[in-house]
C-alpha positions in Angstrom: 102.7 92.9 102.3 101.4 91.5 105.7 99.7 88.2 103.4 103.6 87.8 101.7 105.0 87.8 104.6 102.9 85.4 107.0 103.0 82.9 104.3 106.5 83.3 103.8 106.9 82.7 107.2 104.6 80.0 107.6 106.8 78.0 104.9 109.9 79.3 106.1 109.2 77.5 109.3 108.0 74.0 107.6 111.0 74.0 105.8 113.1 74.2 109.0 110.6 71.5 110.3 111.0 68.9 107.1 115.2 69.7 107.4 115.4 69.0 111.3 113.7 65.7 109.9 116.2 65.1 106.9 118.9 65.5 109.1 117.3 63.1 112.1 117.3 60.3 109.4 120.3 60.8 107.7 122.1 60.6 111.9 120.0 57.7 111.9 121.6 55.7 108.7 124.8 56.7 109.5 124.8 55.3 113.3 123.2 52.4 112.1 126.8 51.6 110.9 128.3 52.8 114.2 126.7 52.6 117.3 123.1 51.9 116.5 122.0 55.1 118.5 118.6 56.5 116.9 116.4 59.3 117.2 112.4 58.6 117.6 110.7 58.1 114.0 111.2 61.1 112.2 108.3 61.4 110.1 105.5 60.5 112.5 102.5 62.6 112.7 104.1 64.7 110.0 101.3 66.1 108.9 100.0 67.5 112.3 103.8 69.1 112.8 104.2 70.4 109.8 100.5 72.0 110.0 101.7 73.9 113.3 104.9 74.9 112.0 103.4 76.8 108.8 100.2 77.7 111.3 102.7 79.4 113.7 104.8 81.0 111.4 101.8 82.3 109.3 100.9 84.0 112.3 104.2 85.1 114.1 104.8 86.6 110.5 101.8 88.3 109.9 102.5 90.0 113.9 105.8 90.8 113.3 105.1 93.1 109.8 102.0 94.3 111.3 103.5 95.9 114.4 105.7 98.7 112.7 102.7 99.7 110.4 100.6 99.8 113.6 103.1 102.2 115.4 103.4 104.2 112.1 99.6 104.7 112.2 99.5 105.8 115.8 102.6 108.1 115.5 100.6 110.0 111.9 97.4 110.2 114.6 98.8 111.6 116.9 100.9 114.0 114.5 97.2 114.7 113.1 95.7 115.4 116.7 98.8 117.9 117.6 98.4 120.0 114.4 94.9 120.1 115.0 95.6 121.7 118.4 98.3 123.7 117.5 98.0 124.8 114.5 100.2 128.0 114.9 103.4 126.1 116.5 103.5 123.3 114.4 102.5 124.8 110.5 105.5 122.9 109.1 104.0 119.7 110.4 100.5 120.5 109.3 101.9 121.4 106.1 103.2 118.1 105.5 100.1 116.4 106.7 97.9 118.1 104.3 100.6 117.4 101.5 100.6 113.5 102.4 96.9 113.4 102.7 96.1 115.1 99.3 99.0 112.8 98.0 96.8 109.6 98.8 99.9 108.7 101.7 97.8 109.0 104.8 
């Protein structure tokens, strides 16, 4: 899930990079009708931009569906660790604990 996701990212970002591009050369044809206004050269060093933008976005996805499986794992430790010490007050919980972990879901 976390691989899927950081790549998706990584060319959802690109494509938002090669777009901002399209659109900076289409403004350019069109003014060079007009007013002759331009923007820089589009496509220079597109390699090295495009490389960052699916670089960044592989990572900033693979953080972003990592996180909640991190807190998830923390919040079944320390459900673990308080049936463990109370085993008495909290039988439902350990119930369901042993049920998940015989289940293969812990």
């Amino acid at each position: 899930m976390t691989v899927a996701a950081s790549l998706s990212e990584g060319v959802e970002e690109t494509s938002e990079e090669l777009l901002l591009d399209f659109a900076k050369t289409v403004f350019n044809i069109a003014t060079e009708i007009g007013s002759g206004a331009k923007f820089d050269d589009n496509w220079k060093d597109m390699a090295t931009r495009y490389g960052m933008s699916f670089i960044g976005g592989t990572i900033g996805g693979g953080i972003a569906t990592a996180l909640p499986g991190y807190r998830a794992a923390r919040q079944r430790q320390k459900d673990i660790i308080e049936s463990i010490n109370n085993p008495n007050a909290n039988t439902q919980a350990y119930k369901k604990l042993v049920n998940k972990a015989l289940n293969g879901q812990l």
